[in-house]
N, C-alpha and C positions, 0 to 999 in steps of 0.2 A: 507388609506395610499397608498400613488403611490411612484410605484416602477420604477424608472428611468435608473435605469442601470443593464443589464443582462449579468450576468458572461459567462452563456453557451445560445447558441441560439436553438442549434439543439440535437438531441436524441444521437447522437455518442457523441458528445461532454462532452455529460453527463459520459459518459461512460471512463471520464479522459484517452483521450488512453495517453499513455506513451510515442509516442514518439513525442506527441507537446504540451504535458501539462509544464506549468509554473510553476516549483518546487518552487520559493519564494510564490506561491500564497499561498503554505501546510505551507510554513516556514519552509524551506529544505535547508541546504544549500551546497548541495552537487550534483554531476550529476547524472544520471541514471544508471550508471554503477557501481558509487560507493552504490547508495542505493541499489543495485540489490545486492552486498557486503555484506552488512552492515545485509539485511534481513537474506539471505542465511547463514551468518553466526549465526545469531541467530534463526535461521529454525535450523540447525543442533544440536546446544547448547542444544537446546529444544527434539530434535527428531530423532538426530541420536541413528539407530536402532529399532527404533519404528515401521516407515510407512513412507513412501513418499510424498511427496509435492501432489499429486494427489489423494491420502487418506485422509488428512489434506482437502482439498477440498469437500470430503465426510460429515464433521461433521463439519457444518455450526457453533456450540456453540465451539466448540475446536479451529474453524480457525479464531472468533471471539476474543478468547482468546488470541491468536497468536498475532494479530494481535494490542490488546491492550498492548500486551507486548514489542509489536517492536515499540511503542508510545510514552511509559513511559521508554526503556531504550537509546533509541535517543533523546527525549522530542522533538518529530514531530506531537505536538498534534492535527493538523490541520487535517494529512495524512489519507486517507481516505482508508477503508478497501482492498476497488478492487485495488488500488494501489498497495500496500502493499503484494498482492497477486501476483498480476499479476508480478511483481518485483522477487516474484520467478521463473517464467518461462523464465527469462534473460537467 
């Protein structure tokens, strides 16, 4: 099977930075700021008083979890974990 068209070229690219990734591509249809919203608020729902965004970061299987649940309560099923994360350091 030949593969004709390449989404990402380069290793940064890979790395969906944030601030030139194409949100329709996750099936987003929202801006950056607002998805930085949207996480944060369900970061907190989840976790305020617990631990911080940067502890969450610590436990790979917890921030997995997070991460499915900001998926299934948006329906951004495409949105890829780093995303999603890095969306809390807005």
């Amino acid at each position: 099977m030949e593969v004709t068209e390449t989404i990402f070229t380069t290793t940064e690219e890979t790395m969906y930075n944030c601030n030139t990734v194409k949100w329709s591509t996750f099936g987003i249809d929202v801006g950056r700021k607002e998805l930085a919203e949207k996480v944060a608020s369900e970061f907190n729902a989840a976790y305020r008083g617990l631990f911080p965004v940067s502890e969450l970061l610590l436990h790979p299987g917890e921030a997995m979890h997070f991460c499915d649940n900001v998926r299934r309560q948006f329906a951004y099923w495409d949105l890829p974990d780093n995303i999603i994360l890095r969306s809390l350091s807005e």
